[in-house]
LONUVEX-93105 format. One record per residue (C-alpha): residue number from 1; residue in one letter; chain; x, y, z. Coordinates in nm, 3 decimals, m for minus. Example, Ala and Ser with C-alpha at 12.3 -4.5 7.8 and 13.67 -1.06 7.14 Angstrom:
BEGIN
  pos  code  unit       xx       yy       zz
    1     a     A    1.230   m0.450    0.780
    2     s     A    1.367   m0.106    0.714
//
This chain:
BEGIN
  pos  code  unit       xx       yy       zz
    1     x     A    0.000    0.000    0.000
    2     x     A    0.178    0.329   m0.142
    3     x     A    0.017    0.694   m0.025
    4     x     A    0.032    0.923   m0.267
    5     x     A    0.221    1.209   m0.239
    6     x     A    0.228    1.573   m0.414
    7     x     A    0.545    1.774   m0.512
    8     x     A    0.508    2.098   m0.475
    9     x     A    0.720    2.365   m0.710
   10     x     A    0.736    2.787   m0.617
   11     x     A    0.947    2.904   m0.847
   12     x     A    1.109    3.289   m0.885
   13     x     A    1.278    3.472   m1.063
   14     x     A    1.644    3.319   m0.918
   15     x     A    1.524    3.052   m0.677
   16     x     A    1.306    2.723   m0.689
   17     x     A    1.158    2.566   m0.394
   18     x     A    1.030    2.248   m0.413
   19     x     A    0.823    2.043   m0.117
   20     x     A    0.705    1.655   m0.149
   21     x     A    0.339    1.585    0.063
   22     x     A    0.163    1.286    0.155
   23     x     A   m0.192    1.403    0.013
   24     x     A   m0.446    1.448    0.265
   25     x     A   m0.705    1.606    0.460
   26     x     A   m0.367    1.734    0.646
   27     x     A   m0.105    1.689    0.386
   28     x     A    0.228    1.568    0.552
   29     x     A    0.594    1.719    0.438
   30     x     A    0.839    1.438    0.363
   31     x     A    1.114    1.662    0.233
   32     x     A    1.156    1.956    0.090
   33     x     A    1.471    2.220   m0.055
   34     x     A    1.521    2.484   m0.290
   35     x     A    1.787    2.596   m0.573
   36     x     A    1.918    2.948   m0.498
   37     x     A    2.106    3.184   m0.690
   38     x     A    2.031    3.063   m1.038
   39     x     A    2.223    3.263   m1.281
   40     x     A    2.428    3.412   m1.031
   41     x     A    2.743    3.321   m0.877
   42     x     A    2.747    3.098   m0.526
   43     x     A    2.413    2.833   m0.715
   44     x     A    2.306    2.654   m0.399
   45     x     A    2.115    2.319   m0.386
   46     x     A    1.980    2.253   m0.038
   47     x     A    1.742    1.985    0.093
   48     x     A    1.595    1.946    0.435
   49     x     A    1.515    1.618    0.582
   50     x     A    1.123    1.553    0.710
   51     x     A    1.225    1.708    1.088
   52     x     A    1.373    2.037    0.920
   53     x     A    1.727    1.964    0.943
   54     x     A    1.934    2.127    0.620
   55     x     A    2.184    1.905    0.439
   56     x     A    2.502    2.014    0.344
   57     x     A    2.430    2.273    0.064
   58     x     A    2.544    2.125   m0.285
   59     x     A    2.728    2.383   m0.508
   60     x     A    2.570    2.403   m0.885
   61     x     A    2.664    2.565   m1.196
   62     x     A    2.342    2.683   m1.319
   63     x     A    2.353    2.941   m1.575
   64     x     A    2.003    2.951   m1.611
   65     x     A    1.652    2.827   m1.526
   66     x     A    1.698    2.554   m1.763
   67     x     A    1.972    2.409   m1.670
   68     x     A    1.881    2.478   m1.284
   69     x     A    1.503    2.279   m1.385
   70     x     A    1.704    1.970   m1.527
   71     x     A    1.920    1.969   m1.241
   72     x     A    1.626    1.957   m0.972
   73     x     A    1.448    1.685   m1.264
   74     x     A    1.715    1.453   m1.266
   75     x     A    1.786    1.480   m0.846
   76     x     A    1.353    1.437   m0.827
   77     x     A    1.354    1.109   m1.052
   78     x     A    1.655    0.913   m0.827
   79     x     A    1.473    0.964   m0.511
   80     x     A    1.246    0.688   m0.408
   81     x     A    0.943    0.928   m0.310
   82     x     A    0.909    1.012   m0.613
   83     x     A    0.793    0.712   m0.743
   84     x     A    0.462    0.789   m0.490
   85     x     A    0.419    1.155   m0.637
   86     x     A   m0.011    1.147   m0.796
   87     x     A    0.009    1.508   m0.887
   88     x     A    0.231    1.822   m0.900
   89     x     A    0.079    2.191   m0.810
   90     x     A    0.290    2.476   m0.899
   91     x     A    0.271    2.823   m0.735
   92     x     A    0.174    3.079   m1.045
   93     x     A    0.203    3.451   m0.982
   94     x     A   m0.044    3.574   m1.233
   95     x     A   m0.393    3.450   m1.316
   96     x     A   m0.584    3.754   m1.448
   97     x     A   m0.953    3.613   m1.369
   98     x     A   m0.856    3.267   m1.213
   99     x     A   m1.044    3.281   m0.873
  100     x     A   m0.956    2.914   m0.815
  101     x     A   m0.665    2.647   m0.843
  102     x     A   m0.728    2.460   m1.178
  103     x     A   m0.547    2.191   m1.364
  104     x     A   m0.323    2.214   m1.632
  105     x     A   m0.481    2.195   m1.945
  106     x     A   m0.333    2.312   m2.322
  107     x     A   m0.610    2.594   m2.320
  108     x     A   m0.468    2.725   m1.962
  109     x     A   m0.119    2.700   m2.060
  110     x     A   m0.156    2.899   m2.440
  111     x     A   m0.332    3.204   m2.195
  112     x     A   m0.014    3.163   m1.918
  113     x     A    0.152    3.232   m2.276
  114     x     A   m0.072    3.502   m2.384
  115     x     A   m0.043    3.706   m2.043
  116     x     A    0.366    3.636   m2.002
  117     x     A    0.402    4.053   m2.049
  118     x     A    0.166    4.058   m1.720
  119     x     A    0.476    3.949   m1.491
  120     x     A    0.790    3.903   m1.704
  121     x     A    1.012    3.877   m1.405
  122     x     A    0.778    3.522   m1.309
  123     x     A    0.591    3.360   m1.573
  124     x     A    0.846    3.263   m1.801
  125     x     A    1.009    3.068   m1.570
  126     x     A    0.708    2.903   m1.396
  127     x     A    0.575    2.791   m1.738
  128     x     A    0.909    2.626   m1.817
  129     x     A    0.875    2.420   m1.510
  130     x     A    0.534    2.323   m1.628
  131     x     A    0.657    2.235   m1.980
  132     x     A    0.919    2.069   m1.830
  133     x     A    0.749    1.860   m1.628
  134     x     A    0.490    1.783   m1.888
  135     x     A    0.768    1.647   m2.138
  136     x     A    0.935    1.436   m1.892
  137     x     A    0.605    1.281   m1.729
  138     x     A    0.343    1.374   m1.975
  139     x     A    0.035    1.172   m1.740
  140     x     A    0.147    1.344   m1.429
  141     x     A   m0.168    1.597   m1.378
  142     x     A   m0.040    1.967   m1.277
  143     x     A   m0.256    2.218   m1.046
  144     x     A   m0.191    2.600   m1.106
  145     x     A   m0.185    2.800   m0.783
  146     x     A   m0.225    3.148   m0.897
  147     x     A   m0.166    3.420   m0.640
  148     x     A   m0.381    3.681   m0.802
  149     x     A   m0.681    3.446   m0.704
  150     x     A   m0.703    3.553   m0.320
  151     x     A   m0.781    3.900   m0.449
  152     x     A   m1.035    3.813   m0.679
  153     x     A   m1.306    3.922   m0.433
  154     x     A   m1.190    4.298   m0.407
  155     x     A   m1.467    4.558   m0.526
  156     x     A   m1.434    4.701   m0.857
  157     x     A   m1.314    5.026   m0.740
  158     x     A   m1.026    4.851   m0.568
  159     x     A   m0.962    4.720   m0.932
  160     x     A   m0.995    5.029   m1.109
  161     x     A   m0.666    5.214   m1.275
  162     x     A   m0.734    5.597   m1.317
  163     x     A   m0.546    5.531   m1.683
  164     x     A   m0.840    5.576   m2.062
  165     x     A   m1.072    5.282   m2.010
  166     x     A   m0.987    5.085   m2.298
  167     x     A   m0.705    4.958   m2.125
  168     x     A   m0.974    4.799   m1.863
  169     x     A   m1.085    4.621   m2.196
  170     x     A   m0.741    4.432   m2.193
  171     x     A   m0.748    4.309   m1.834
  172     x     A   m0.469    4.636   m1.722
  173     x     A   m0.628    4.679   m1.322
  174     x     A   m0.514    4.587   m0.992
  175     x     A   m0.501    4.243   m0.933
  176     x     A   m0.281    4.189   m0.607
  177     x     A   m0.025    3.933   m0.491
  178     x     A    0.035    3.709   m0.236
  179     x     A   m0.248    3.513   m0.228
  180     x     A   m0.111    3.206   m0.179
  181     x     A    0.043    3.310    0.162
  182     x     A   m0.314    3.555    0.221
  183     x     A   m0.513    3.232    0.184
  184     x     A   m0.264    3.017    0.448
  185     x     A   m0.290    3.279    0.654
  186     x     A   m0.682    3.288    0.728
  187     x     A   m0.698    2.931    0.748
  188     x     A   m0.443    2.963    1.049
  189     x     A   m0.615    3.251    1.170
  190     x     A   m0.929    3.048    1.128
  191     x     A   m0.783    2.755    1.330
  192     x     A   m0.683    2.976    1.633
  193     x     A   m0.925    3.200    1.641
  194     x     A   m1.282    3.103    1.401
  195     x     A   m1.460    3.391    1.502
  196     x     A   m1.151    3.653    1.378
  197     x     A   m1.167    3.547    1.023
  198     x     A   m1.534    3.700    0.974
  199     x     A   m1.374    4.040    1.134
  200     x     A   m1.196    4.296    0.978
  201     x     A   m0.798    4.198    0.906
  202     x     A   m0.557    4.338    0.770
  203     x     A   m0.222    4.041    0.696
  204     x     A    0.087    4.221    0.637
  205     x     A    0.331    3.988    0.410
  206     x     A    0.673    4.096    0.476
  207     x     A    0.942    3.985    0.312
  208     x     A    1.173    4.043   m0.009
  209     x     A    0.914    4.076   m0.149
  210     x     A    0.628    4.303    0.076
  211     x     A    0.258    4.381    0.087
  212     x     A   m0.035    4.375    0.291
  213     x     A   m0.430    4.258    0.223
  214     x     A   m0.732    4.442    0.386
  215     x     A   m0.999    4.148    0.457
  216     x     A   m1.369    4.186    0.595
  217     x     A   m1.561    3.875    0.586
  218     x     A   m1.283    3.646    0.545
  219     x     A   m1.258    3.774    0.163
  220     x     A   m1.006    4.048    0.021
  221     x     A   m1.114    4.403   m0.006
  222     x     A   m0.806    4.550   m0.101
  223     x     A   m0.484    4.521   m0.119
  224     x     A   m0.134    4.721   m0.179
  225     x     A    0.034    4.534   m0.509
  226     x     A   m0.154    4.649   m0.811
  227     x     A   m0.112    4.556   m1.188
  228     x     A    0.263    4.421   m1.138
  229     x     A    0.450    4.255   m0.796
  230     x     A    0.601    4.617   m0.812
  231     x     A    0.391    4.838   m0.701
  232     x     A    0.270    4.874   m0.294
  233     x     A    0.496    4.901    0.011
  234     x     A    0.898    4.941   m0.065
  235     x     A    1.040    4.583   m0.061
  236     x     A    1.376    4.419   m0.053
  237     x     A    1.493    4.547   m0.442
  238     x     A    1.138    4.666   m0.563
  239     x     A    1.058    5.039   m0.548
  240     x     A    0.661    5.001   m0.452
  241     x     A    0.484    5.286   m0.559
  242     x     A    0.618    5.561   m0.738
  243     x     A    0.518    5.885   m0.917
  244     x     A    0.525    5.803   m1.281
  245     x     A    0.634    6.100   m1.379
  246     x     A    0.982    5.960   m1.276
  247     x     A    0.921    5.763   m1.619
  248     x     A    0.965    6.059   m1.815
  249     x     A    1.202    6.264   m1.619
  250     x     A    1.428    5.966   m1.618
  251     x     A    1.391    5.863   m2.025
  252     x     A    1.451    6.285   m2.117
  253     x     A    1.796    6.312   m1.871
  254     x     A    1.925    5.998   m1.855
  255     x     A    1.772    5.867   m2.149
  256     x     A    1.658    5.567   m1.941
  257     x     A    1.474    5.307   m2.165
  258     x     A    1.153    5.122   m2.053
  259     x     A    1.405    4.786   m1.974
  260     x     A    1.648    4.947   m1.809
  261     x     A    1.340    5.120   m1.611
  262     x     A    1.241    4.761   m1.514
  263     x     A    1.538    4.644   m1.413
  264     x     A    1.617    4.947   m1.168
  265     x     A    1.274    4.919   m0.998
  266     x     A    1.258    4.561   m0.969
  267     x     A    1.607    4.452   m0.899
  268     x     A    1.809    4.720   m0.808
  269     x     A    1.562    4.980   m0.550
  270     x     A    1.379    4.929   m0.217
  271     x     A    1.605    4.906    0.112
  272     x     A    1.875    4.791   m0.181
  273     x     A    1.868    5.115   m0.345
  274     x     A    1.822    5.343   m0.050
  275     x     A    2.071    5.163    0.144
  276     x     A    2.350    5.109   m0.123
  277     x     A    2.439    4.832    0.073
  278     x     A    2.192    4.551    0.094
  279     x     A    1.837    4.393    0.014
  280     x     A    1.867    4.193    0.381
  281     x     A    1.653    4.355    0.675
  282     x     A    1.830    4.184    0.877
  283     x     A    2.214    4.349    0.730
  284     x     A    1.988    4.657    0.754
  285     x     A    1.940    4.618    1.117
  286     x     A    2.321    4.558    1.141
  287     x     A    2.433    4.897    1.020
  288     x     A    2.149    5.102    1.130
  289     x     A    2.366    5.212    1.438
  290     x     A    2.651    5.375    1.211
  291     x     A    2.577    5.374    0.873
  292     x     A    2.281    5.640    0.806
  293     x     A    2.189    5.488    0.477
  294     x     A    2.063    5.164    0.664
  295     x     A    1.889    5.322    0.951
  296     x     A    1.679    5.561    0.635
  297     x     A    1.579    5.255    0.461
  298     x     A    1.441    5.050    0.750
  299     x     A    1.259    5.385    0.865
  300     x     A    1.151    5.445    0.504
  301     x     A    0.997    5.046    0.537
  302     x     A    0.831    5.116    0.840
  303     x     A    0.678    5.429    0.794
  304     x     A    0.506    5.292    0.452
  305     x     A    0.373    4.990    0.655
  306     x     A    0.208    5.232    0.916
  307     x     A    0.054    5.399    0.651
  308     x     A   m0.127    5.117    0.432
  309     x     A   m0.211    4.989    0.758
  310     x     A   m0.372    5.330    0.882
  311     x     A   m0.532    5.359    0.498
  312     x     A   m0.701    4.970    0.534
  313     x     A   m0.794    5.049    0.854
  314     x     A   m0.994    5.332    0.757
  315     x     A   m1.117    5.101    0.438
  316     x     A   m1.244    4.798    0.657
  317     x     A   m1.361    5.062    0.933
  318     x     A   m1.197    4.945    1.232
  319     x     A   m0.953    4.679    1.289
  320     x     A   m0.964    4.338    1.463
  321     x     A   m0.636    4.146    1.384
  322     x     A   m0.301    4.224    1.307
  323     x     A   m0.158    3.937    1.122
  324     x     A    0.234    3.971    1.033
  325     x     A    0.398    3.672    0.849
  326     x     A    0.714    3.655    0.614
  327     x     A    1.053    3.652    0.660
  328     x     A    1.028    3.981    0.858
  329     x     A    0.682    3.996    0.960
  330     x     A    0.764    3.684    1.151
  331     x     A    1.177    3.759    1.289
  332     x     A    1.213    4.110    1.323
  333     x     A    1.101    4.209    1.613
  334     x     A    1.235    4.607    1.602
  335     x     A    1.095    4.590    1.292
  336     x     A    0.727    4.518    1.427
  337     x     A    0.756    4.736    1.709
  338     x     A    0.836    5.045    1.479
  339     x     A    0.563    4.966    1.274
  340     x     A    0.312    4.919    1.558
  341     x     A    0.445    5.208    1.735
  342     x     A    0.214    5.542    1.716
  343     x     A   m0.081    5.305    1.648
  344     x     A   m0.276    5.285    1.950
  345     x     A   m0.541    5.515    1.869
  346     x     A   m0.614    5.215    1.653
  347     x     A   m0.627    4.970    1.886
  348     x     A   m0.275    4.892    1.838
  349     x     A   m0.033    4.788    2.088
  350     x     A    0.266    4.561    2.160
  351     x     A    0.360    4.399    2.456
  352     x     A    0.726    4.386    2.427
  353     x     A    0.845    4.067    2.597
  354     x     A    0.547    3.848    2.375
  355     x     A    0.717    4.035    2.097
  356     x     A    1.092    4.015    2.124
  357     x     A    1.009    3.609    2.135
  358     x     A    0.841    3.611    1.798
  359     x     A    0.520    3.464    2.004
  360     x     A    0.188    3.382    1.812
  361     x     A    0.010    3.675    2.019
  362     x     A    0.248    4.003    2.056
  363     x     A   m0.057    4.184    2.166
  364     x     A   m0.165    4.226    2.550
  365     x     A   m0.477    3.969    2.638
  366     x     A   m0.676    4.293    2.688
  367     x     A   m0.592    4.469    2.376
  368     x     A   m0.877    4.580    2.133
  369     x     A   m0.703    4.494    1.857
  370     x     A   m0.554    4.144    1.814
  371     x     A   m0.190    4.142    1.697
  372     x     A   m0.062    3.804    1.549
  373     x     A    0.247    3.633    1.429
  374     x     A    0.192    3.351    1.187
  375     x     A    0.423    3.151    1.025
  376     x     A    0.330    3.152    0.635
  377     x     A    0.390    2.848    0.433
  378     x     A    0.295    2.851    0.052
  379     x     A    0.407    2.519   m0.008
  380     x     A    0.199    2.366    0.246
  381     x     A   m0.079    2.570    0.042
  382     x     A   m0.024    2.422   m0.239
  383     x     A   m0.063    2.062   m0.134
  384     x     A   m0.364    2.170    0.019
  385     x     A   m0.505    2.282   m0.351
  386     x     A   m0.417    1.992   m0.515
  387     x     A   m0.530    1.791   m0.249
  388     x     A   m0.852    1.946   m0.351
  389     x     A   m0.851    1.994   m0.690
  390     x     A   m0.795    1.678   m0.794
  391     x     A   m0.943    1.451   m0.501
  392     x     A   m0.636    1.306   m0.352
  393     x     A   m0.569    1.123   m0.021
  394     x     A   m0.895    0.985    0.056
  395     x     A   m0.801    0.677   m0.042
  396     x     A   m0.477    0.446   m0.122
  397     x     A   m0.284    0.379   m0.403
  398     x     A   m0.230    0.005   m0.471
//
């Protein structure tokens, strides 16, 4: 008797992360690693054993996606899991109208195609690991995850771009990100506290990359990506939002072209850019004590997060629950408290010893508004979806 098992692939635009699940009502991680650095120098291959514990990281030469997706192919087909993997569900950043998880199909994959100019950074490379997968296991079903889906549910004027309406026409409006992570998040939320999800949240993703989700009712309202992973709070090498008049004052005196454009917001601005130093909150944190440049770009991040969290606030009327999760959300501690600090007109506070422990509830027991750490996990959220999608685990493979 074999139980079958789900292998989960997030890849971005230098990384892949992989994850293998028994399928389930409560699917169970067996192992799961990630390829870092693709393209770049120091290529990392690292798998962690079912309790956690990281093997000894396994240098690569992996010029590009390709050869970084045969690589992680080849390793895949020699282990003896694989052998149980049913099904494979892939984490997709863009989904235009997809409210749901939905298998791969021809049809899905010529639109993935068709909307490629949507997220250029992403799609590309996460329909190469489909295709790649399809060639070398052709009766394998595949489950898109698409992380626009969460934010299907927002209100049309949260969707609305003040730009001519014909570009409405062509599906240009804000679709938001994250939703993989958003979704994991109020089912946690749901399992500690049942009664919070049907309040008014607002989940504050912080990591490289960075945004936050307004949700009343347990669905989105809003949210602070828009058209492109871009736009919203500063992150890690992303600008956020920015006048885009700096479009045209850039092209006429440095004659900046619309590439280069992308590549400095994307890759090369955020606490990168304003520090000069590094994309890592936590080199940030570091430096902030001598180097000025640091100590401006984690006040720069923390002073946009107080303000989309005073804006949602004032969308959902009132706040309930304070969710952070991420890489920072969930291990900076400073970072929290500076964000949280000033805030207590909204309900807001901290205490400080729950706090500096990362604990599940940083708030006091009496506070009006609930403040919450929760550990994200988007692969875990993708076994879930293919779990449901295609009906597996309630039963056993022969």
């Amino acid at each position: 008797m074999t139980t079958p098992s789900i292998l989960t692939i997030n890849g971005g635009s230098s990384s892949i992360r992989f994850a293998v699940y028994e399928a389930g009502e409560t699917p169970r991680r067996r192992l799961d690693g990630r390829i870092d650095r693709i393209g770049l120098s120091g290529t990392n291959f690292i798998v962690n054993n079912p309790a956690g514990e990281s093997q000894a990281p396994r240098h690569l030469v992996a010029a590009n996606h390709r050869t970084a997706v045969g690589f992680l192919l080849d390793w895949l087909e020699a282990q003896p899991v694989f052998a149980s993997v049913k099904a494979v569900g892939h984490r997709v950043v863009h989904g235009m109208k997809h409210s749901e998880p939905e298998r791969v199909t021809p049809k899905l994959l010529a639109e993935l195609h068709r909307i490629t100019p949507y997220a250029p950074d992403h799609l590309p490379r996460e329909i190469g690991l489909i295709e790649a997968f399809r060639q070398r296991h052709p009766k394998l079903p595949q489950v898109m995850c698409f992380d626009t889906a969460f934010h299907r549910t927002m209100p049309r004027v949260a969707k609305l771009l003040p730009i001519p309406r014909r570009f409405a026409a062509k599906g240009v409006e804000r679709y938001g990100f994250h939703g993989l992570s958003y979704t994991y998040l109020m089912e946690e939320l749901g399992r500690l506290d049942p009664a919070a999800t049907q309040g008014r949240v607002i989940l504050a993703h912080l990591g490289n990359g960075a945004s936050l989700a307004a949700v009343r009712h347990g669905k989105s309202i809003d949210t602070s990506m828009g058209f492109t992973p871009t736009a919203g709070l500063v992150m890690s090498t992303r600008t956020g939002d920015l006048d885009p008049g700096l479009v045209y004052y850039l092209a006429r005196t440095e004659h900046t072209t619309a590439a280069r454009f992308q590549q400095m917001v994307n890759h090369e601005s955020g606490l990168l850019g304003v520090s000069e130093t590094s994309s890592d909150m936590r080199d940030l944190l570091a430096r902030e004590a001598h180097d000025v440049r640091a100590a401006e770009a984690i006040a720069l991040f923390c002073y946009q997060s107080k303000k989309w969290i005073g804006s949602f606030t004032a969308v959902l009327g009132g706040l309930d629950t304070l969710v952070f999760a991420g890489g920072i959300g969930e291990n900076a501690p400073r970072v929290r408290a500076r964000i949280c600090e000033g805030l207590s007109f909204l309900g807001i506070e901290l205490d400080q010893k729950r706090n500096a422990k990362n604990a599940p509830l940083i708030s006091p027991d009496t506070g009006r508004t609930r403040v919450r750490v929760i550990r994200t996990d988007e692969e875990l959220m993708i076994a879930r979806s293919v779990t449901r999608v295609l009906h597996l685990g309630s039963h056993r493979d022969t």
